[in-house]
Structures are given as structure tokens and as C-alpha cells.
C-alpha positions, 0 to 999 in steps of 0.5 A: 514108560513109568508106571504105578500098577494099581490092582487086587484080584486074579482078573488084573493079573494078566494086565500086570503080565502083559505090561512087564512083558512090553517092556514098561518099567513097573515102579511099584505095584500097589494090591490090597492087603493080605487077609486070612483066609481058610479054617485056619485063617492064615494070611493069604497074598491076593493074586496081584502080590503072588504075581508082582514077587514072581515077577520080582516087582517091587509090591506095597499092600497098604492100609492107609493110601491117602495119606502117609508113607504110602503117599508120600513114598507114590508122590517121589516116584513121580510115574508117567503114568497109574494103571488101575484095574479092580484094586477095590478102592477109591482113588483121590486126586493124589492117585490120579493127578501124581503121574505125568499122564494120569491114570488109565482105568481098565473097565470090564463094559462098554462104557457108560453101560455098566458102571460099578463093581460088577459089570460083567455079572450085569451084563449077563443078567441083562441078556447082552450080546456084547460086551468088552473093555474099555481104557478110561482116563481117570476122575473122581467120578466112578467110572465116568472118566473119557475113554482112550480105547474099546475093544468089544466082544461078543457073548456066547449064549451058555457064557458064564460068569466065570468064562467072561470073566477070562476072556475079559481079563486077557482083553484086558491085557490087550488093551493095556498095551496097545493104550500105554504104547499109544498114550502120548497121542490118543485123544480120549472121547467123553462118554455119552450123556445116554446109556448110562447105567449101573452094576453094583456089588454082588452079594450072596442073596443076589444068588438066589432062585425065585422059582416063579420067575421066568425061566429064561431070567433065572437061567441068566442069573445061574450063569451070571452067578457062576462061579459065586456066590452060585445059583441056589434055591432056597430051603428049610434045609438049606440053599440048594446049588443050581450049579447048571441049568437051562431054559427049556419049554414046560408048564407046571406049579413053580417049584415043583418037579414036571418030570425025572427024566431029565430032571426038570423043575416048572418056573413062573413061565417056561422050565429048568432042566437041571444039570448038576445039583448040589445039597449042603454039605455034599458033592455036586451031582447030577440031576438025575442022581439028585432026583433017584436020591430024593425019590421024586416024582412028577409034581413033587417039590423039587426043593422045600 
């Protein structure tokens, strides 16, 4: 099959992998820009362009894709069919209408649950047990479009951000394939009317700790926000990263220290023992050698 791929970041890598490895004709490969990057902000290819070169692709990163060259150029190629995952841009009925099939969308969620920019965050800050992808035919809509494939797993309780983020890029991949290889038969399902709800874009502040909430709940944030932005605390000397925790039983004023021994702060209910810390500026270390540095003691601030 003729196809336009359509992506940005590391997580729709290996769908572009997969897609040339079963033998789909990749016309053209659409990512995002190059943006400077580093001290020195130097130009750096996202993950998509590094691996469409690689693979000896041909690659457009363009500015404009509504409407000049590069619309006129993806009009003439006149594709069976656009395979959009996390490109970071809005698709108009030129994108999704040039191709003989449309455009399949890879999204990281159990449609219509978490609908957005982030759904894979949102749905560890929910405290699902499940999530997957699904292969939607695309509309104008965001992410309403009719499902043609969903593939489900479950979540593991000490997941992260980043270790789902994994496990859904390669379904991803799964899923791709098996859609495309079945796309002139399957009979794509309109998403139901209930269930709906949304993830949006994640920021820095969405890291933050608020020490007197529930240990449980900031517990799934840390996870969720696991690589980045990362969890932190808040302070007068600056964000404090909470790089691993977890909920365990305790009572105490919230945000400060119950016991060393491992180092475990009190929250609005229950407590966070917590694993690996990390001050501005400086390594990661462990809680304990967090705690021997700062010479806390029980009912100290753990952080100010």
C-alpha cells in the first residue's frame, strides 16, 4: 500500500519501522521541524526525520502544510492511504481526504477515554488498569473519528510514564499493520456517545506535589509524570524531584519528615517513602543520603 506517514517524536518511530518492514511503499514521510536544541541550539532532527534518512525514506519537514508546495507536492502523490501518530499538528480535509482511504490515526487510549494530547499520562493519573491503542479513521474532529482496530493492555501498578509510553509505541506498531493489511474490509465502528473524556497537554507546573493531598494520588502523579516534566516539591530553593516514591501508611503534618529510616515524608493522608531524590543542580540521590545531607529528623520539613 501507498502510504503518507505522517509523525514527530520517538513514539511513532517504531510504526514507521514496522510499516516499511511489511513491505508498505512509504511515499513520503512527514515529521515536525527541526528545532535548536542544547546549550549551543544547534538544529536537532526529531526522532521521525533520524529514522526516515536511516531507512532511506524520502522526509518533508514542513512549516506550511495547508497550503503551498507542501500541499501541492502531498496532492500529486495522490496515496492510499496517510497514517498519522503524534505529528503535533492539526490535520484539515486535504490531509485527511487526498488519499484513496483516508487517514488511520494511531491513538494511545481506549477511545473515547482519553481524547488529547496526553492520554497516556491521564490515564495513569486516573488510576486505570487498562489501556491500549486504537486505529481511528480520521475527521476534523480531534480524536472522534470511527475506530477500525483496539488492542488493549493492562497496566502495571508501579507503571510509569515512561514504561507505557514503550509498551504502547511498539502496540502501536502492531496495530498499524494488522489495520493497513486489513484496511479494504474492516468496518470501522463509531465511537460510543458515553465515556467521553479528555487528556490535555502536559506542562511543567502539572509536576508539582502538593504534599497535602493523598498519598496515593501523588503517588500516580510521580508515575505519570515520569520521565517529564518529573515530579517535584516545591521550595524557596527550588523544585525538589521526587524521582521515586511510593504510598505507604503514616500520619503526620503534611510535608514533614515522620522517620529516616527510610525516609518517608506524611501527606494530606497516608505517606511517601521516598526513594530517590534530587536537589537543583545536583545528582540524583537516595533518600536516605538525601535525609544524612540535610540532617533531618523526625517532624522536620522535608522540603521548604
Amino acid at each position: 500500500m501507498r502510504v503518507v506517514f505522517f509523525g514527530t517524536p520517538d513514539f511513532a518511530v517504531p510504526t514507521l519501522r514496522a510499516l516499511h518492514g511489511a513491505g508498505h511503499t512509504i511515499e513520503l514521510v512527514v515529521a515536525q521541524p527541526s528545532r535548536p536544541a542544547g546549550r549551543g541550539k544547534a538544529l536537532r532532527d526529531p526522532p521521525v526525520a533520524e529514522a526516515a534518512r536511516e531507512l532511506g525514506l524520502p522526509l518533508a519537514q514542513p512549516r506550511a502544510i495547508h497550503s503551498g508546495t507542501f500541499a501541492d507536492r502531498y496532492t500529486a502523490l495522490a496515496p492510499d492511504v496517510a497514517v498519522v501518530i503524534a505529528y503535533g499538528r492539526i490535520l484539515k480535509p486535504l490531509h485527511l481526504h487526498t488519499p484513496r482511504h483516508g487517514a488511520v490515526n494511531l491513538h494511545a487510549s481506549l477511545l473515547p477515554r482519553w481524547r488529547g494530547a496526553a492520554p497516556i499520562q491521564a490515564a495513569l493519573l486516573a488510576g486505570d488498569t487498562e489501556t491500549g491503542v486504537c486505529a481511528q479513521r480520521m475527521e476534523e474532529g480531534l480524536d472522534t473519528g470511527d475506530v477500525y482496530l483496539e488492542r488493549r493492555i493492562p497496566i502495571d501498578p508501579r507503571e510509569t510514564g515512561g514504561t507505557l509510553h514503550d509498551k504502547l509505541a511498539a502496540l502501536s506498531a502492531e496495530v498499524a499493520v494488522a489495520t493497513l493489511a486489513r484496511l479494504g474490509e474492516l468496518e470501522p465502528v463509531p465511537q460510543p456517545e458515553e465515556g467521553v473524556c479528555w487528556a490535555p497537554k502536559i506542562e511543567k507546573v502539572d509536576g508539582q506535589l502538593d504534599l497535602a493531598q493523598d498519598a496515593a494520588d501523588l503517588d500516580r502523579r510521580i508515575r505519570a509524570m515520569t520521565p517529564w516534566p518529573g515530579g517535584w516539591i516545591a521550595g524557596a530553593k527550588g523544585p525538589l524531584k521526587v524521582l521515586e516514591a511510593r504510598p505507604v501508611d503514616g500520619e503526620g503534618t503534611p510535608g514533614t519528615v515522620i522517620t529516616t529510616e527510610p525516609l518517608t515524608v506524611a501527606c494530606g493522608r497516608g505517606a511517601l517513602e521516598l526513594t530517590s531524590l534530587q536537589t537543583p543542580g545536583k545528582k540524583p540521590v537516595s533518600g536516605r543520603d538525601f535525609a544524612n545531607g540535610r540532617h533531618l529528623r523526625a517532624h522536620d520539613p522535608l522540603w521548604s
